[in-house]
N, C-alpha and C positions, 0 to 999 in steps of 0.2 A: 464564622470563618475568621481565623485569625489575621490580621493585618499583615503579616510578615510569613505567610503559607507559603506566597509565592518566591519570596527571596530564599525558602529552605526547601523548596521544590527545585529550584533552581541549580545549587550548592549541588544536590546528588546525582544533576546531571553529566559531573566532569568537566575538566577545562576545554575549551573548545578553543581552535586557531585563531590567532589575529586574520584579519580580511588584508589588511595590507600593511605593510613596513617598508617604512619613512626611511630608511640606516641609507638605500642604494639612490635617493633622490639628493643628497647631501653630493654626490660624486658626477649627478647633469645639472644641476642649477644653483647658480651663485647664493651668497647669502640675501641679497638683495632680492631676489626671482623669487627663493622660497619665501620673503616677508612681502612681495608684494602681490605672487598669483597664488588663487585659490588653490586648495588639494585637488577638489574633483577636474581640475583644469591641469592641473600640475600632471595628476596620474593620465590624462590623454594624452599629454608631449609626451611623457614616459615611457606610453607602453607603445606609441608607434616607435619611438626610438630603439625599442627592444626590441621590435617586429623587425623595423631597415636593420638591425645591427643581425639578428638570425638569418634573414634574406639574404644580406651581404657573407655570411658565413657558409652556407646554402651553395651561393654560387660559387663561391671557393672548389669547392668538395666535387662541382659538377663537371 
């Protein structure tokens, strides 16, 4: 088996999605917050802040 099967097995399966983009965490935490908390910490303040900000939008509409 050739060393490099897998990396050209891989290539024909198509580009597949990023998991998560960085671009919207740039716009909830300072320069400081993103050099000092972790991503997998970052993305829980994140996505409860998405969750209160839909909830609060939610009750709007209600």
């Amino acid at each position: 088996v050739h060393p490099y099967a897998r990396l050209y097995a891989k290539k024909e399966e198509g580009k597949r999605r990023k998991i998560w983009n960085h671009a919207f965490e740039k716009s909830l935490f300072n320069p400081f917050e993103l050099s000092t908390l972790g991503a997998p910490h970052r993305r829980t303040i994140y996505m409860a802040s998405l969750e209160a900000h839909v909830d609060r939008l939610h009750a709007q509409l209600l």
